[in-house]
MIMAR-665103 format. One record per residue (C-alpha): residue in three letters; chain; x, y, z negated. Coordinates in nm, 2 decimals. Each point is the difference from the previous one (the first is absolute). Example, Ala and Ser with C-alpha at 12.3 -4.5 7.8 and 13.67 -1.06 7.14 Angstrom:
// MIMAR-665103
+---------+--------+--------+--------+--------+
: residuo : cadena :     c1 :     c2 :     c3 :
+---------+--------+--------+--------+--------+
:     ala :      A :   1.23 :  -0.45 :  -0.78 :
:     ser :      A :   0.14 :   0.34 :   0.07 :
+---------+--------+--------+--------+--------+
//
This chain:
// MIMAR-665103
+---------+--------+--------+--------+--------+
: residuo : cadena :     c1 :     c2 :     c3 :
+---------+--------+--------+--------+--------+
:     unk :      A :   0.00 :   0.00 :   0.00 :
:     unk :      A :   0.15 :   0.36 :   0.08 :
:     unk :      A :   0.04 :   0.20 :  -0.30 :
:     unk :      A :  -0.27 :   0.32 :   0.01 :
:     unk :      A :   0.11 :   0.34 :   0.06 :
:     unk :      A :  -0.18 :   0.07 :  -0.36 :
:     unk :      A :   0.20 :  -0.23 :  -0.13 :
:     unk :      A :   0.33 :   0.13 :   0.17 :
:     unk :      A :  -0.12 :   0.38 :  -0.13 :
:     unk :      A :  -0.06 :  -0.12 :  -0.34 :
:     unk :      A :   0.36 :  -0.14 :  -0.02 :
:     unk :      A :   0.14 :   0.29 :   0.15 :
:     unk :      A :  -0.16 :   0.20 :  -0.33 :
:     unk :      A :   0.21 :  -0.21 :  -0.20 :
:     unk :      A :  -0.26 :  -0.30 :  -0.05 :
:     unk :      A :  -0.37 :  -0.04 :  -0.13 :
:     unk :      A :   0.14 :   0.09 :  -0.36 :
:     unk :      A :   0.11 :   0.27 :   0.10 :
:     unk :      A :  -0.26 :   0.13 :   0.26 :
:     unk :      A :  -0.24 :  -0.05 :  -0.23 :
:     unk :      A :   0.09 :   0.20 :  -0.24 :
:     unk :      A :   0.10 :   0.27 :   0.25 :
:     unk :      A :  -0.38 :   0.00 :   0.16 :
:     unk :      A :  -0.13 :  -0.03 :  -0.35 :
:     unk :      A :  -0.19 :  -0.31 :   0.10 :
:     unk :      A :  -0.02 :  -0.35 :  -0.14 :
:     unk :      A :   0.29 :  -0.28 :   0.14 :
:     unk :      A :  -0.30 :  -0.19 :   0.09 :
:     unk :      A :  -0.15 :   0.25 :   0.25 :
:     unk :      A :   0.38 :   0.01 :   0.15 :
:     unk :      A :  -0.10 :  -0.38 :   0.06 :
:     unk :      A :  -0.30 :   0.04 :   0.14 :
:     unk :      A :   0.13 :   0.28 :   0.24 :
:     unk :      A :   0.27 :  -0.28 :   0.11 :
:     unk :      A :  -0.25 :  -0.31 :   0.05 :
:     unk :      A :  -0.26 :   0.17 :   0.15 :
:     unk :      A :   0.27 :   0.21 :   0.23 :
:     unk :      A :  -0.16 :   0.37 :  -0.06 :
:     unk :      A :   0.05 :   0.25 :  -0.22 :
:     unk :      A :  -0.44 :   0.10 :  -0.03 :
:     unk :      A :   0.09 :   0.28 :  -0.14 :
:     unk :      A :   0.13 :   0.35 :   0.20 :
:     unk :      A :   0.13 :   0.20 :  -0.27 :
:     unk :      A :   0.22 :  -0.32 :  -0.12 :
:     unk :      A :   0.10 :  -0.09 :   0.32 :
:     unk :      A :   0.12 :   0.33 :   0.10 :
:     unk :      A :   0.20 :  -0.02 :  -0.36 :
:     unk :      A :   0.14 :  -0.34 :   0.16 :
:     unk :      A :   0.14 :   0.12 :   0.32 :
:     unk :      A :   0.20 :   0.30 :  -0.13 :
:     unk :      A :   0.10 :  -0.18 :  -0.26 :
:     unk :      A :   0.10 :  -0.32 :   0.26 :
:     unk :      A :   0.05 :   0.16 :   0.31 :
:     unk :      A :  -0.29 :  -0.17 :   0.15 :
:     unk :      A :  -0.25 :   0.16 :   0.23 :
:     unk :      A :  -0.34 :   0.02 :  -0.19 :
:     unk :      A :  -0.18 :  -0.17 :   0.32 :
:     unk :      A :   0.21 :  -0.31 :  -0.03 :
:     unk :      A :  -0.11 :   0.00 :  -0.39 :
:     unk :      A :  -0.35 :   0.04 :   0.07 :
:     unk :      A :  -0.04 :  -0.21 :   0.35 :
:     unk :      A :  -0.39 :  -0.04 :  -0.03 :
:     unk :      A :  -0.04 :   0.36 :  -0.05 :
:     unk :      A :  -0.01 :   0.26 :   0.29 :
:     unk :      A :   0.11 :   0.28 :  -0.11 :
:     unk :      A :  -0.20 :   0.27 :   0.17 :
:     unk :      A :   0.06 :   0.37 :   0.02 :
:     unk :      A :  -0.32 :   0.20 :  -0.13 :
+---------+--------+--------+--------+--------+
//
C-alpha cells in the first residue's frame, strides 16, 4: 500500500505526537485524518500544509476548493 500524503505531511510536522499537539487536536483525529486519507477539516488542513509543505488540495482530495 502507498503511504498517504496525510500521512507523509503529518511526519513532516514531526509525527502524530507532535502534530497533535501543534493543531490542538486529539492523536486520534491525526489517525483518522491518515486512514481515511483527508484532512475534513479546512482550517486544520491549511495548518498542515504550511506546516508540511503540502499543498492543501492534495490534503483535502474529495474537497473542491472553489473560489466564492
Amino acid at each position: 500500500m502507498e503511504d498517504s500524503n496525510i500521512r507523509k505531511a503529518i511526519y513532516n510536522m514531526g509525527g502524530p505526537k507532535i502534530a497533535a499537539q501543534g493543531l490542538d487536536v486529539s492523536r486520534s483525529a491525526i489517525g483518522k485524518w491518515i486512514r481515511l486519507g483527508v484532512i475534513p477539516n479546512l482550517e486544520k488542513a491549511t495548518m498542515v500544509a504550511e506546516a508540511s509543505g503540502f499543498d492543501v488540495a492534495v490534503l483535502r482530495p474529495r474537497y473542491e476548493q472553489k473560489a466564492l
